[in-house]
C-alpha positions in Angstrom: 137.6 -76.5 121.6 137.4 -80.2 122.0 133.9 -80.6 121.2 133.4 -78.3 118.9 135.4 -81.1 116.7 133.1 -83.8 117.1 130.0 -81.1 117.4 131.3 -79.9 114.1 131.2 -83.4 112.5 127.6 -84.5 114.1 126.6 -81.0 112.5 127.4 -81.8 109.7 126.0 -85.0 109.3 122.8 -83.9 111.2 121.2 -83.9 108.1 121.3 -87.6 107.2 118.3 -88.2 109.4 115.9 -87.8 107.1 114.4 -91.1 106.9 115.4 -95.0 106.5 116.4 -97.1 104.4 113.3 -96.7 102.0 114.1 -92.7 101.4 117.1 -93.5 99.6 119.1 -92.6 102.6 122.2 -95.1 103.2 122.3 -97.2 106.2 124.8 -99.7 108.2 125.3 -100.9 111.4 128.7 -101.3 112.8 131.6 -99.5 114.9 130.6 -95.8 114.0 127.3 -96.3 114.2 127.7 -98.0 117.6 129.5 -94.8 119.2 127.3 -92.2 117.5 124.2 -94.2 119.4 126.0 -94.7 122.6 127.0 -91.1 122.5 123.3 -90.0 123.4 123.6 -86.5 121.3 119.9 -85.3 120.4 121.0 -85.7 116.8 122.5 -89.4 116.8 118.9 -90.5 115.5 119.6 -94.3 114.2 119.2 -92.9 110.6 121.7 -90.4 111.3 124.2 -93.3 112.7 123.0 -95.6 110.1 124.2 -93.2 107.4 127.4 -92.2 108.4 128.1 -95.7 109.1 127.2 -96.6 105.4 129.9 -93.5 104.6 132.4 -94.4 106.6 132.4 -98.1 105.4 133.0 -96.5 102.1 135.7 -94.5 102.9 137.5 -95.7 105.9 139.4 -98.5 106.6 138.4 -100.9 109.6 141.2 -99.4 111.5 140.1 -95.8 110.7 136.6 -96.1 111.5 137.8 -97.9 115.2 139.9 -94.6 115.7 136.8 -92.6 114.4 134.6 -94.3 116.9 136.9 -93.2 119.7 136.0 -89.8 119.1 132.3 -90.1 120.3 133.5 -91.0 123.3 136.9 -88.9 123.4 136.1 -85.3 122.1 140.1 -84.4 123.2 141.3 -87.3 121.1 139.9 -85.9 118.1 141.5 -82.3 119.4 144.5 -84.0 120.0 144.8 -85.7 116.7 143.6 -83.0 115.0 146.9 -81.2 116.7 149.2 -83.9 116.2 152.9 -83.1 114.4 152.7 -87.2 113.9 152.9 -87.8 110.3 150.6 -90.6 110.8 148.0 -88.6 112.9 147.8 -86.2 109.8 147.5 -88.1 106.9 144.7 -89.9 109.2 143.1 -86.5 110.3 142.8 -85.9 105.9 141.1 -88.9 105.4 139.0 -88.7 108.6 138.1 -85.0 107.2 136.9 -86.5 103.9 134.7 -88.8 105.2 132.8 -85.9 107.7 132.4 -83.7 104.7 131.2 -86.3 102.3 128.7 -87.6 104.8 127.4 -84.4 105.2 126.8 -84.6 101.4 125.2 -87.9 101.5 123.4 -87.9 104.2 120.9 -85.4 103.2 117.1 -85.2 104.6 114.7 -86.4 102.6 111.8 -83.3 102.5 
């Protein structure tokens, strides 16, 4: 069950690796687009990476996206947080929720 979280969110931003930056397709470096490359997942192209990076600096705080990051890494900790009766977990779990669906959205291949 603890990968399936963080399978589930790579899943659903699989799609953002469509092409760079001159397809339209958003793209950043920074801490989320560190761990997706360091995760070595067969779908953590640099596009992909690049593109939910760009998401998540719209959507995230600095502080969520270094707890986001964790979860490459950490599959439990996203299980765990997922889990969590901690009000702050939650409202953290909401956001970080947001931010998988709407990269999905975004981060669309370019055909």
């Amino acid at each position: 069950m603890r990968y399936i979280l963080v399978i589930g969110a790579l899943v659903g931003m699989a799609s953002c690796g469509g092409g760079g930056r001159s397809s339209g397709v958003p793209s950043a470096t920074g801490q989320i687009s560190n761990a997706c490359q360091a995760a070595n997942r067969s779908a953590a192209s640099p596009e992909l990476c690049g593109c939910v990076q760009s998401v998540a600096n719209q959507t995230l705080s600095g502080r969520d996206q270094s707890r986001a990051a964790e979860f490459f890494s950490e599959p439990q900790l996203a299980q765990d947080t997922r889990q969590s009766d901690d009000p702050s977990s939650e409202a953290f779990w909401l956001r970080y929720k947001s931010f998988t669906e709407l990269a999905g959205q975004i981060c669309v291949p370019v055909a």
